[in-house]
C-alpha positions in Angstrom: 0.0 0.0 0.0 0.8 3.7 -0.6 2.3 5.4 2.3 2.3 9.2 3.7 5.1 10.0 5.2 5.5 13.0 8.2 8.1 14.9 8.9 8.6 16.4 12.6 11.2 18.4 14.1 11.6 17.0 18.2 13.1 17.7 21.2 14.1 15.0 23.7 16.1 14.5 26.7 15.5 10.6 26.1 17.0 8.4 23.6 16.1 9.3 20.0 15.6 6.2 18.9 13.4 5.0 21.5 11.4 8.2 21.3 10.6 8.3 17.6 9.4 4.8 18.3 7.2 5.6 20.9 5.7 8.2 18.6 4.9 6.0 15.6 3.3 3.2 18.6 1.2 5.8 19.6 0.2 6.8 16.5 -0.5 3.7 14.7 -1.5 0.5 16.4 1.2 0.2 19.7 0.6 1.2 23.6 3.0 0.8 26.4 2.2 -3.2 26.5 2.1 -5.5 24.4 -2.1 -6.9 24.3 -4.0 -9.6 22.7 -4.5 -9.3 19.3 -1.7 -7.0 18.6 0.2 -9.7 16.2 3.6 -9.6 14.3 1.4 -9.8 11.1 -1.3 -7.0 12.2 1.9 -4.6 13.2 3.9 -5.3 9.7 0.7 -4.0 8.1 -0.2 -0.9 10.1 2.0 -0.3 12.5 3.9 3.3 11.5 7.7 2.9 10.8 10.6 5.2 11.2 11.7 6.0 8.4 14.8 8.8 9.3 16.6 10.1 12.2 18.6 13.5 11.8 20.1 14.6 14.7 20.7 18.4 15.3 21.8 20.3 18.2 21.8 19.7 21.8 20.7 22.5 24.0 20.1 22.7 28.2 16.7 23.8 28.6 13.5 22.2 27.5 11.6 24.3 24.9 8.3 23.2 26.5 7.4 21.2 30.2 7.7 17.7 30.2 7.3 14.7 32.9 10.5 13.6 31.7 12.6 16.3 31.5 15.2 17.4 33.2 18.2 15.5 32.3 19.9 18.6 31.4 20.7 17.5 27.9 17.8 18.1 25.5 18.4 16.8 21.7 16.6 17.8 18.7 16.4 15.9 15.5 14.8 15.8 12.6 12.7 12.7 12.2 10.6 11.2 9.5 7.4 8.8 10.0 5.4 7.0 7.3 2.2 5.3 7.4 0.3 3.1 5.6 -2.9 5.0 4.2 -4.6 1.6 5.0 -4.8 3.2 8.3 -7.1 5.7 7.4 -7.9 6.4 4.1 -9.2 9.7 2.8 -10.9 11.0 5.7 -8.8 14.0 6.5 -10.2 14.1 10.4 -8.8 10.8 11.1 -5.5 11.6 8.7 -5.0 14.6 11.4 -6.0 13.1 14.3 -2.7 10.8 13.1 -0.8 13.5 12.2 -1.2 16.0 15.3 -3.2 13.5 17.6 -2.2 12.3 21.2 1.6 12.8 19.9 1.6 16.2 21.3 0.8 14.8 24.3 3.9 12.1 25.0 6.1 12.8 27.6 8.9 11.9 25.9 9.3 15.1 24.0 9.6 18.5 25.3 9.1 19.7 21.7 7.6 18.7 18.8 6.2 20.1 15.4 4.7 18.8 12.4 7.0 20.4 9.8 5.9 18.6 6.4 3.7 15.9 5.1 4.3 14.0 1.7 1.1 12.3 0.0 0.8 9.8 -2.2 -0.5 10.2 -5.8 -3.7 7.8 -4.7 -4.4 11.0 -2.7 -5.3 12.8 -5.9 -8.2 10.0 -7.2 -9.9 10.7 -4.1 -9.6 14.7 -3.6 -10.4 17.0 -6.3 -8.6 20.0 -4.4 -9.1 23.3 -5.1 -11.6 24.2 -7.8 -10.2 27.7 -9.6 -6.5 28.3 -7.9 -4.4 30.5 -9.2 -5.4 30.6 -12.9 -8.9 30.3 -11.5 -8.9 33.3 -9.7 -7.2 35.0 -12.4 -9.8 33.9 -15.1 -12.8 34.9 -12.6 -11.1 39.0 -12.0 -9.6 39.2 -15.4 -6.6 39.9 -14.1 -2.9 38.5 -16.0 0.3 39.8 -15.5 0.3 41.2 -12.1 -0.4 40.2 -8.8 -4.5 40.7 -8.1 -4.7 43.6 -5.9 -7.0 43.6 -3.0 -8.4 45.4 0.4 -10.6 44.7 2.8 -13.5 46.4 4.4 -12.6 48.6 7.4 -14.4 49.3 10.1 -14.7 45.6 10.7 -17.9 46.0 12.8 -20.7 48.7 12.6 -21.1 49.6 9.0 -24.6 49.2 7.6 -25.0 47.3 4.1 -26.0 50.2 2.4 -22.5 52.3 3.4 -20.8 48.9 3.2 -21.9 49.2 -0.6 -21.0 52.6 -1.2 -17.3 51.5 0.1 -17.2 48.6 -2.6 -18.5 51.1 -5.2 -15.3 53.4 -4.5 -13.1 50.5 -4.7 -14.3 49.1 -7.8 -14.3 52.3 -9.1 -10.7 52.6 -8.3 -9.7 49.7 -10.0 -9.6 47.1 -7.1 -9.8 43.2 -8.4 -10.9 41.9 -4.8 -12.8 42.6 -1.4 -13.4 40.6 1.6 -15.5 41.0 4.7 -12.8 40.9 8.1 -13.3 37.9 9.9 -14.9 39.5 12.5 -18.0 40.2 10.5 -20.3 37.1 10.0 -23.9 38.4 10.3 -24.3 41.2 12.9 -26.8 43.5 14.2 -25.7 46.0 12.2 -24.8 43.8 8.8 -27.4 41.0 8.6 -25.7 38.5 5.7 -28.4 38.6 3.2 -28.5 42.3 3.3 -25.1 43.0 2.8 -24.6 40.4 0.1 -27.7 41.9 -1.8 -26.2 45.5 -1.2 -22.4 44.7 -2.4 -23.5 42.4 -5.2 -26.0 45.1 -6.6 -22.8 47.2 -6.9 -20.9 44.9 -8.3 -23.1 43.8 -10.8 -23.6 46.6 -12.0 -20.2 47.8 -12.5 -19.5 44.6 -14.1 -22.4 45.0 -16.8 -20.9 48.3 -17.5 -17.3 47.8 -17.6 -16.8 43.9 -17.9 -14.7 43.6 -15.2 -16.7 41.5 -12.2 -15.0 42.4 -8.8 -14.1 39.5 -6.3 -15.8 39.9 -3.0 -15.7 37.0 -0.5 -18.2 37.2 1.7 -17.2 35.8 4.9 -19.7 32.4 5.5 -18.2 30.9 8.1 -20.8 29.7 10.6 -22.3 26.1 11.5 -22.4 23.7 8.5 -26.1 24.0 7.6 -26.1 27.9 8.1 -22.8 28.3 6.3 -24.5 26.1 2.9 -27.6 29.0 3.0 -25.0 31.7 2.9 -22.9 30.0 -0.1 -26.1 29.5 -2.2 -27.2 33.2 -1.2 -24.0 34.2 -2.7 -24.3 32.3 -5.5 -27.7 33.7 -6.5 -26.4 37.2 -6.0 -24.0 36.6 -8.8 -21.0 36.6 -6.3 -17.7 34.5 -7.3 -16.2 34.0 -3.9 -16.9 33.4 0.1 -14.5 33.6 2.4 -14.3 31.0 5.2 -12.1 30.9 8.7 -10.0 28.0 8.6 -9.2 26.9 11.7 -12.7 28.2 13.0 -14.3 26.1 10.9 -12.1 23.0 10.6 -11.4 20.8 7.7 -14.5 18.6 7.4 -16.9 21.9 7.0 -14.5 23.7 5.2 -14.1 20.4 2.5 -18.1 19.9 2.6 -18.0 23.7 1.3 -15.2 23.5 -1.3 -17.2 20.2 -2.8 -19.7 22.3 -4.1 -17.3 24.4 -6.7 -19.2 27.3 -7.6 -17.3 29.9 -6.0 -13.7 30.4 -5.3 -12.8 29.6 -1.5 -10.9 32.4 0.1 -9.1 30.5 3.3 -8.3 33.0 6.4 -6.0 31.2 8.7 -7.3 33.6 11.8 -5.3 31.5 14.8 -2.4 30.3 13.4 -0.2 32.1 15.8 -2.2 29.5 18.1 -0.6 26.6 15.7 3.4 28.1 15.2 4.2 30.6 17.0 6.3 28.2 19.3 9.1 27.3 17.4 9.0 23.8 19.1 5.2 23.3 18.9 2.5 22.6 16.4 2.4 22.8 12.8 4.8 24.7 9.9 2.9 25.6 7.2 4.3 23.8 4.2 2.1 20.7 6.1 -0.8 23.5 7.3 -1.6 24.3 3.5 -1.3 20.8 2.1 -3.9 19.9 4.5 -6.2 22.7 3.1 -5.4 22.4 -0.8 -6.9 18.5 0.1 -9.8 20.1 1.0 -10.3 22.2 -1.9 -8.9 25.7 -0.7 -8.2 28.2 -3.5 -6.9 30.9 -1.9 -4.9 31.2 1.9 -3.4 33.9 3.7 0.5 34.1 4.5 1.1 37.1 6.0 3.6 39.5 4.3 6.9 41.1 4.2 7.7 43.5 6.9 4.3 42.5 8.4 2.7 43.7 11.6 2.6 40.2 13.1 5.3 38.4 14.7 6.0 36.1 11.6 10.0 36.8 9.8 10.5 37.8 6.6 12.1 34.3 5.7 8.7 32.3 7.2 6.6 34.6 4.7 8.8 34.0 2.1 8.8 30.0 2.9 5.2 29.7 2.8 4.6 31.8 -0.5 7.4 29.0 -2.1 4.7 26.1 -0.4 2.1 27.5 -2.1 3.3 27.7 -4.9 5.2 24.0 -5.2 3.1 21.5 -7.5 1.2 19.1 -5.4 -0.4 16.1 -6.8 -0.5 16.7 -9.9 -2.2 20.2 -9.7 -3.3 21.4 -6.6 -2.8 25.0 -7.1 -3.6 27.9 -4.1 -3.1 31.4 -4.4 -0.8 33.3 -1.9 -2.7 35.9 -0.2 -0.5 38.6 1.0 -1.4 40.5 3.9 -1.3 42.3 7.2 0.1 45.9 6.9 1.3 46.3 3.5 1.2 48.8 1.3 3.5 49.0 -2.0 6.2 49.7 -0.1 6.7 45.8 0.1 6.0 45.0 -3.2 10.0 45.1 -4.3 11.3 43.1 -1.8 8.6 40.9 -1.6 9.4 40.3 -5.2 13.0 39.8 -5.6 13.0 37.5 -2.8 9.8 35.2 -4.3 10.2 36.0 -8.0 6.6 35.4 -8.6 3.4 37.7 -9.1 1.0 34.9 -8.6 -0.3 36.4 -5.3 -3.5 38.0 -4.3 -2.1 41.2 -2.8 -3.5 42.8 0.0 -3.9 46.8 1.7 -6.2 47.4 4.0 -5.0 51.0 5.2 -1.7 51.3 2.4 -4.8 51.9 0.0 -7.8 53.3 2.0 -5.2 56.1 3.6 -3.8 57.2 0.2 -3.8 61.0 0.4 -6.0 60.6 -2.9 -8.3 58.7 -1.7 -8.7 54.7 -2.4 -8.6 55.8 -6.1 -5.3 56.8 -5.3 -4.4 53.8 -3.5 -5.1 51.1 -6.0 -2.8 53.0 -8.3 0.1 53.5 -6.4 -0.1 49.4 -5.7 0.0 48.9 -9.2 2.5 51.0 -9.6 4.3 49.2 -7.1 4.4 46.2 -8.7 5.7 47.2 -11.8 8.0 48.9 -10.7 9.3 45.7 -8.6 9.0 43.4 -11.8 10.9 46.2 -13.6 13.8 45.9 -10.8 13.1 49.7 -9.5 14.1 50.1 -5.9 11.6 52.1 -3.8 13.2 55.5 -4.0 13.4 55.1 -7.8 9.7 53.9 -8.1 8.9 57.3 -5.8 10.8 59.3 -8.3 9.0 57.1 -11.7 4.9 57.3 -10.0 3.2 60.6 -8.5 0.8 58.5 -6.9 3.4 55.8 -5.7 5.4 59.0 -4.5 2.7 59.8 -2.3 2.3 56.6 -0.7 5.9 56.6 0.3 5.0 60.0 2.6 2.5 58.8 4.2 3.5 55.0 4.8 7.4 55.1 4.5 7.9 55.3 8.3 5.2 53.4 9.1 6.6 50.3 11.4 
């Protein structure tokens, strides 16, 4: 049988050997004694195996408590653990609870993280993945050549449909190729769902019967399963092309139920993954994260950004838009989405170091406070971006762009 194989970065006072065993027993068909039933045959079949041991470095403190630490020596490793997909088929729950189960959990490591995951090519006869992707995404906004720039509506909470709309119509008048709710908003007091989607779409639709050019909004659907289906089909009848859906709120067997359907193009936030790897010795990295979410048919997933306002480095950002971007199974493609605090600013580092413009770009503030207005805002991104494909450095791209120029004043010394 096929296997998948899982690739963790430990921390152990404990023998590494032993250790990496004890993971794979606990993770496949072992406990701590040997019980009826458990034969020879049964464990050559499902039992997990170690595939790989890579020791690293040896450090003095523990990265996180454990019953058995304290030895004063603590060694990490890089270790590699395959299973047979006989153990659990395609149903992503029980491929996680494998994955990241009761692993966490062992006292024999006082660190662990799931760093990567490779899947067989059975994988792809059973998941159809994402729907539009990159080209997708590109084919629904019309947009080839550049990155698709986008924004998001601010305030998050207490704008009414109707001024909700008459945002969207400056945007799209402005030249914007996508808009998403926050995460925040579901259906408030203040925003019921079916009134904003009717609202924005009106817009929208309109602007596209004029011009041609249909605008991207994700609408953000996350709810309960049932309530979250109403919402997709309300978009749908609007006329909308995306929703927008939070990850790790949601989990993967509603956001997959969602992505089955195929009409619109899923935007994934990942709101809470500081939660998952922030700890550099605990959780998940997100070359495995995003695999796990192109299974379920994701088309789009944030990354954060260069020179962000999180905690994330420039070299994690720059790691996770190369994941995204690597071929999986045949086809699996997700767009990069690009966010928190940018402004065009980042648009020349972000693309010497990635050498890509396959991203869905986004400013919240970099274009809502452009001293011209939004109008003025969409433009300077543009501008932005060309002049990173053309090699410009900021300073010349200030000298080249009036509206770019701007931009620099007002978010240059931004931090």
């Amino acid at each position: 049988m096929e296997r998948i194989t899982a690739k963790y970065y430990i921390e152990t006072p404990l023998d590494l050997e032993k250790s990496a065993q004890v993971l794979a027993g606990e993770q496949s068909s072992g406990t701590f004694i040997a019980v009826p039933g458990e034969t020879a045959e049964l464990k050559q079949r499902f039992a997990a195996r170690v595939e790989s041991i890579t020791p690293l470095d040896v450090v003095a403190e523990p990265s996180i408590p454990g019953v058995k630490a304290g030895a004063g020596k603590y060694q990490r490793a890089m270790i590699e653990v395959s299973w047979s997909v006989e153990n659990f088929g395609y149903n992503l729950p029980v491929l996680v609870s494998t994955l990241q189960g009761n692993l966490y959990e062992l006292t024999q490591f006082t660190g662990l993280k799931l760093m990567d995951i490779e899947l067989p090519d059975c994988y792809a006869s059973a998941f159809s993945g994402p729907k539009f992707g990159v080209e997708g995404c590109r084919k629904l906004t019309n947009v080839y050549g550049r990155p698709l720039i986008g924004t998001i509506i601010k305030p998050s909470i207490g704008m009414s449909p109707e001024q909700t709309a008459e945002l969207v119509k400056t945007l799209i008048t402005a030249g914007i190729d996508f808009i998403k709710d926050d995460e925040l908003l579901g259906s408030s007091a203040n925003s019921p769902f079916d009134k904003r989607v009717d609202a924005v779409m009106e817009v929208i639709n309109a602007h596209a019967d004029k011009t041609g050019k249909k605008v991207m909004y994700a609408f953000n659907i996350s709810d309960d399963i049932d309530q979250m289906q109403r919402n997709y089909e309300k978009v749908v009848a609007a006329g909308g092309t995306s929703a927008m859906i939070s990850l790790n709120s949601v989990g993967l067997a509603g956001v997959k139920k969602i992505c089955d359907i195929g009409t619109l193009a899923i935007h994934g936030h990942r709101n809470g993954w500081g939660m998952l790897n922030r700890h550099p010795l605990l959780g998940i990295e997100f070359p495995a994260y995003q695999k796990l979410w192109r299974l379920a048919g994701v088309d789009q997933i944030h990354v954060n950004g260069i020179q962000n306002k999180f905690w994330e480095s420039d070299d994690s950002v720059v790691r996770s838009i190369e994941a995204c971007l690597k071929p999986m199974l045949g086809g699996y493609s997700v767009l990069p989405v690009v966010s928190s605090g940018q402004w065009g600013g980042q648009a020349p580092e972000t693309y010497r170091r990635t050498q890509t413009i396959d991203l869905l770009y986004m400013a919240g503030g970099g274009i809502m406070a452009h001293p011209d207005g939004p109008a003025g805002g969409v433009v300077a991104l543009q501008q932005a971006w060309q002049a990173a494909v053309d090699g410009l450095s900021v300073e010349q791209a200030a000298v080249k762009y009036t509206e770019f120029k701007k931009s620099v004043a007002v978010f240059g010394n931004v931090k």
